[in-house]
VMD Tcl script that draws the C-alpha trace (Angstrom):
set ca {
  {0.00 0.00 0.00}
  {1.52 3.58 -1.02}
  {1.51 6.29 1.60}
  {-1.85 7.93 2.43}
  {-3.02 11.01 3.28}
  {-3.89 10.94 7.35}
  {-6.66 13.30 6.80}
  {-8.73 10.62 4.40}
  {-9.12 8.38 7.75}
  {-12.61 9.18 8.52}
  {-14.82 8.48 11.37}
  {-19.00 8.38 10.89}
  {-21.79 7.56 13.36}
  {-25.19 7.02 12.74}
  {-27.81 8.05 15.18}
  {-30.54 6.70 16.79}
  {-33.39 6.82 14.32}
  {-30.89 7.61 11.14}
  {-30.53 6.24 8.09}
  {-27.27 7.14 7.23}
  {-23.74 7.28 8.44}
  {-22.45 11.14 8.77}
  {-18.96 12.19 9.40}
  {-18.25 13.08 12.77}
  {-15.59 15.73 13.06}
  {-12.46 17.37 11.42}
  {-10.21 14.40 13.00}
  {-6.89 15.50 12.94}
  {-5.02 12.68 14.60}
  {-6.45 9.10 14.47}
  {-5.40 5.67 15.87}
  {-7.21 2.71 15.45}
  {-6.28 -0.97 17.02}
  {-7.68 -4.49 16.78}
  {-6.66 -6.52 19.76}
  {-7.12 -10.82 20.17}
  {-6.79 -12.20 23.34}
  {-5.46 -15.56 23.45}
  {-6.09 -18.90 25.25}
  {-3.08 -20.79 26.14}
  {-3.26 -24.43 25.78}
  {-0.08 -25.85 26.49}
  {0.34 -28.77 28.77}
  {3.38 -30.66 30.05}
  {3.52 -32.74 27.03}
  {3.82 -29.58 24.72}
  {6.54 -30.52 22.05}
  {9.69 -28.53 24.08}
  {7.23 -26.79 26.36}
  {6.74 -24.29 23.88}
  {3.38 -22.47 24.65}
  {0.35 -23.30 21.80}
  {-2.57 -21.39 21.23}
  {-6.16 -22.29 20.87}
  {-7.58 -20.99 17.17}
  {-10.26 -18.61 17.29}
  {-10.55 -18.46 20.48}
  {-10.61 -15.67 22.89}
  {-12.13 -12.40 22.96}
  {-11.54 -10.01 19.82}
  {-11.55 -6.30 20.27}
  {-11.21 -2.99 18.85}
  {-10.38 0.96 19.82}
  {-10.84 3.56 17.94}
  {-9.13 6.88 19.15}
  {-9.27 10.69 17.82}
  {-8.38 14.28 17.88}
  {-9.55 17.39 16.11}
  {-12.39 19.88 15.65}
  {-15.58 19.31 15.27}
  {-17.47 20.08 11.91}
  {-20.57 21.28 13.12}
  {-23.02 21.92 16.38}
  {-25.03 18.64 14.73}
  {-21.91 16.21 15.36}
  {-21.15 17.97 18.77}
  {-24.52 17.37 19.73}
  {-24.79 13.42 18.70}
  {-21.65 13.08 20.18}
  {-22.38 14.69 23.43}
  {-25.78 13.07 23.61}
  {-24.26 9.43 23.13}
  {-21.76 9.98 25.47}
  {-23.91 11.33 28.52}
  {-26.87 8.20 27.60}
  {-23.90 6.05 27.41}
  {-25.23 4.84 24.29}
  {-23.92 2.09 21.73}
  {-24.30 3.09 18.21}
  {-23.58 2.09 14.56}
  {-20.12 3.65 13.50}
  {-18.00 3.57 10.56}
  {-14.19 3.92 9.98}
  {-13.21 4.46 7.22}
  {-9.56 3.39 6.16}
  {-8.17 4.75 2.39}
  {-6.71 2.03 0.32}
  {-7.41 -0.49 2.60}
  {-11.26 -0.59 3.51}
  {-14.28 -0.03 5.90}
  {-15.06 -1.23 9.29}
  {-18.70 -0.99 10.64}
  {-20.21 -1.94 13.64}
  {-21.17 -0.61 17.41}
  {-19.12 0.74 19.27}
  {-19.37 2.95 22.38}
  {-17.34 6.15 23.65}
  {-15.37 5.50 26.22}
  {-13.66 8.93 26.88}
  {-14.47 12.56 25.44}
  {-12.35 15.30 26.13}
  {-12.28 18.89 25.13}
  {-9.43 21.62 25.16}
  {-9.24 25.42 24.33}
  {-6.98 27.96 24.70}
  {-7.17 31.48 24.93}
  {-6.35 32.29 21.16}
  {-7.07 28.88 19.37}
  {-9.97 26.81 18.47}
  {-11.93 24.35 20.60}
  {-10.82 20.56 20.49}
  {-11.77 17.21 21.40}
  {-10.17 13.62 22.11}
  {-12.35 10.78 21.52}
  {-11.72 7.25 22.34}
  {-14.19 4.28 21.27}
  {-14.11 0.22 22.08}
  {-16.21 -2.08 19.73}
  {-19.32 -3.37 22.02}
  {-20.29 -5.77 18.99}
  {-19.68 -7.98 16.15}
  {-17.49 -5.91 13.34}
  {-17.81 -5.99 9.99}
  {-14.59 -5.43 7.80}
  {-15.21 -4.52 3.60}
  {-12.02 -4.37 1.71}
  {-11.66 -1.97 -1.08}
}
mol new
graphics top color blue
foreach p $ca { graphics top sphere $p radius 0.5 }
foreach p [lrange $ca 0 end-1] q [lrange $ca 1 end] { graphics top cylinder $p $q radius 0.2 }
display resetview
C-alpha cells in the first residue's frame, strides 16, 4: 500500500433513528487498534514446552481513538448526547486504500481543550461493544 493522506481516515456515526452514516468531526489525529486475546493451551507434554494457542478463540476487540475539531453543532450534539446516555451506536471507519469497518461501538472517553487564542478541540476514544464488519476496497 503507497503512503496515504492521514486526513482521508474518517470516522461516521449514525444516530438513533438515522438512516445514514455522517462524518463526525475534522479528525486530525487518528489511531485505530484491533486486539485478540489468546487462550493458552499448552500442557506438560507440549513438544519442548513451547506455549500453543487455541484458534479462534478468545475475545476479539477494537479501539478507535481521535483528535480534532468538530465540523458542526449537529456532530457535537450526537456526540455529546451518546456519550452522557452512554449509548452504543452504529459507526464507521473508514480506512483509504485499505477498507471499511462498521459496527457498534461505544465512547469510552471525550475530552475537550481550548486555549485562549485557538480553536476548541476534542479527544475521543471508542471500544467495539459488537460484532465488526470489515469490507475491503
Amino acid at each position: 500500500m503507497a503512503a496515504q493522506k492521514g486526513k482521508d481516515l474518517l470516522l461516521k456515526i449514525k444516530p438513533t433513528g438515522a438512516s445514514v452514516f455522517t462524518t463526525v468531526a475534522g479528525i486530525r489525529s487518528n489511531r485505530i487498534s484491533f486486539n485478540s486475546e489468546t487462550v493458552d493451551t499448552t500442557h506438560a507434554e507440549s513438544v519442548g514446552q513451547w506455549r500453543e494457542l487455541l484458534a479462534g478463540a478468545g475475545v476479539r476487540s477494537a479501539g478507535v481513538s481521535g483528535s480534532g475539531i468538530f465540523k458542526d453543532q449537529t456532530a457535537d450534539s450526537d456526540i455529546q448526547t451518546a456519550f452522557f446516555n452512554g449509548d452504543i451506536l452504529n459507526w464507521q471507519i473508514v480506512i483509504p486504500s485499505f477498507g471499511t469497518i462498521d459496527g457498534l461501538f461505544q465512547i469510552s472517553s471525550l475530552e475537550y481543550t481550548g486555549q485562549y487564542n485557538g480553536e476548541m478541540t476534542y479527544e475521543i476514544a471508542l471500544e467495539s461493544a459488537g460484532s465488526l464488519t470489515f469490507t475491503g476496497v
